[in-house]
C-alpha positions, 0 to 999 in steps of 0.5 A, a space after each residue: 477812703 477809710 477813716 483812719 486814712 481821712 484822719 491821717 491825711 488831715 494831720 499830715 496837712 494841719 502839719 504842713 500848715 502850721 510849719 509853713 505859716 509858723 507866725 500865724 499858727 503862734 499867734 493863734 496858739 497864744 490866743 487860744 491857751 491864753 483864753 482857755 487857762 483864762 476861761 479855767 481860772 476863772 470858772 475855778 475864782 467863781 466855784 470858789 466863791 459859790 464853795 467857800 474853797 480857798 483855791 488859789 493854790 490851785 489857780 497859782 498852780 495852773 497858771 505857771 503850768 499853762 505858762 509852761 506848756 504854753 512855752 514848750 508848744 512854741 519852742 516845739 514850733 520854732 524848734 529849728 529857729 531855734 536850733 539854729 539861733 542856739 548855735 549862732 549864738 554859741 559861735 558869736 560868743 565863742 569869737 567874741 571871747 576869743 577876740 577879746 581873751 587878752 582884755 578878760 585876762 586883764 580884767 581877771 588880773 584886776 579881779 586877782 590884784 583887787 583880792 590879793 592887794 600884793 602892792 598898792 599905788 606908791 609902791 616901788 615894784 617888780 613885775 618881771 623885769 620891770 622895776 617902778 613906782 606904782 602911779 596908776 592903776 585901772 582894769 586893763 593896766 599898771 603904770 610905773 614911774 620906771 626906777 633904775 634897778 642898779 642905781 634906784 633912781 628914777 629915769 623919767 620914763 612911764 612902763 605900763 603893764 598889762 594886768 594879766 602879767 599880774 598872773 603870770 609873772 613874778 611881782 615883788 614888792 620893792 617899797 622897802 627900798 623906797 629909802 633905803 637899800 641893801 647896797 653891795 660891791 666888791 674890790 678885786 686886789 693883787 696878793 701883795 699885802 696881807 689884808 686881814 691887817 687893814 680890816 678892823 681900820 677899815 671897818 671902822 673908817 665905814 663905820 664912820 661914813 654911816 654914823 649920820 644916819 644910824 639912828 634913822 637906819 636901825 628905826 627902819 630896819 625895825 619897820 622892815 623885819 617887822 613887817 617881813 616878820 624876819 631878821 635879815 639886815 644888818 646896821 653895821 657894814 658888813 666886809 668878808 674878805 675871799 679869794 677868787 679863781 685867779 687868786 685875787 683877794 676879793 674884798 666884798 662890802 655890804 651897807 644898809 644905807 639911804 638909797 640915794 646915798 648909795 654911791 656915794 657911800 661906795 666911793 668914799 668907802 674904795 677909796 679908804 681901801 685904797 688909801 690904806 691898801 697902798 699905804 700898807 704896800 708903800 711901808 713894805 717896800 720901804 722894808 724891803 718886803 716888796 719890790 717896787 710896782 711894775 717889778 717882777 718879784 722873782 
């Protein structure tokens, strides 16, 4: 048998061993490259030494190296393993993201609440069509002390909000409305009298009902327009007068009032109206102007 043959065959062999018994062959190869590079190292310290050189560079520069080479003959060896843990890991974590997609999006609406701070704990808030008082909030959640959004009162209940709603979701900020409001309603009357004759007595009949707390109102329509950076409310009532499809007057009333004074204030304010308005009906049928109520007018 030639010798090239010879050698070909023992390779093949040496192979076979070392993948066939890649423990050993490891523990081994650590030995044997761990004392070489040690031997070289230190064969390098003593010619320094003898020479005068400084030869750390040097010796630093072996080191790593025979680190190096050292790590990729090992990953060569296990190189299926390794192939193989790679992907098992790759899938791991491909379902432990999956399984757990919902909690990072909550961590990252956290993340996103913790950089952006559109509300803080005592806020009145909208997240989508929940409306409450910010009590609490951690990584996963916000809870809300829920508030009616027509009346604003507090219904006792607690809402509780993933934070990955925070990203997907419309938030306002309703804390300007913690105290007072922007309360609006509207009376829809027959056109019997002419309306426009009651306004300037109306408007100042709801004056009236305001003026306790004018002074307190116009300091936080200060703070509020201050804060929005715009001019938007007005102290005073406002009162349009329209019309709609069945030609009905439609009296609309706008207050910036106390929140929880609201409907107070509107049931007081309709029953002037109506005060006036079936007064003013009553003095023209006593005219002669209108026929008495439940008649036809033809």
């Amino acid at each position: 048998m030639a010798m090239p043959d010879v050698i070909d065959q023992a390779w093949r062999v040496f192979l076979d061993y070392t993948q066939s018994y890649k423990l050993l062959t490891s523990l081994l190869l650590i030995t044997v490259f761990l004392g070489c590079k040690r031997i070289t190292i230190r064969l390098l310290r003593r010619q320094s030494k003898k020479s005068g050189d400084d030869r750390r560079h040097s010796i630093n520069i072996i080191d790593q190296l025979g680190n190096a080479i050292l790590l990729v003959l090992l990953l060569m060896l296990w190189s299926t393993e390794v192939q193989s843990l790679a992907l098992s890991i790759a899938a791991f974590m491909v379902a432990i993201v999956f399984a757990t997609r919902e909690m990072i999006q909550c961590f990252m609406g956290f993340i996103y609440y913790m950089t952006t701070r559109p509300f803080r704990v005592g806020d009145w808030v909208q997240l989508g069509d929940n409306v409450g008082e910010v009590v609490e909030m951690d990584w996963a959640k916000t809870t809300l002390l829920e508030v009616d959004a027509e009346h604003y009162g507090y219904t006792g209940k607690h809402v509780y909000v993933p934070n990955n709603q925070l990203m997907i979701q419309v938030v306002k900020n309703l804390n300007f409305l913690r105290r007072y409001r922007l309360h609006e309603f509207s009376l829809t009357l027959e056109p019997l009298v002419n309306p426009y004759a009651l306004l300037d007595d109306f408007r100042a009949r709801a004056i009236e009902h305001c003026s306790h707390f004018r002074d307190v109102a116009e300091r936080y329509k200060s703070w509020i327009e201050r804060n929005l950076d715009a001019e938007f409310i007005s102290i005073d009532p406002v009162i349009d007068i329209e019309t709609n499809n069945f030609a009905k007057f439609v009296v609309k009333v706008g207050l910036f009032c106390p929140s929880d004074e609201s409907l107070l204030l509107e049931e007081k304010i309709r029953a002037d109206w109506l005060s006036l308005w079936f007064d003013t009906i009553k003095a023209e049928q006593k005219k002669g102007g209108l026929p008495p109520v439940g008649t036809d007018r033809a």
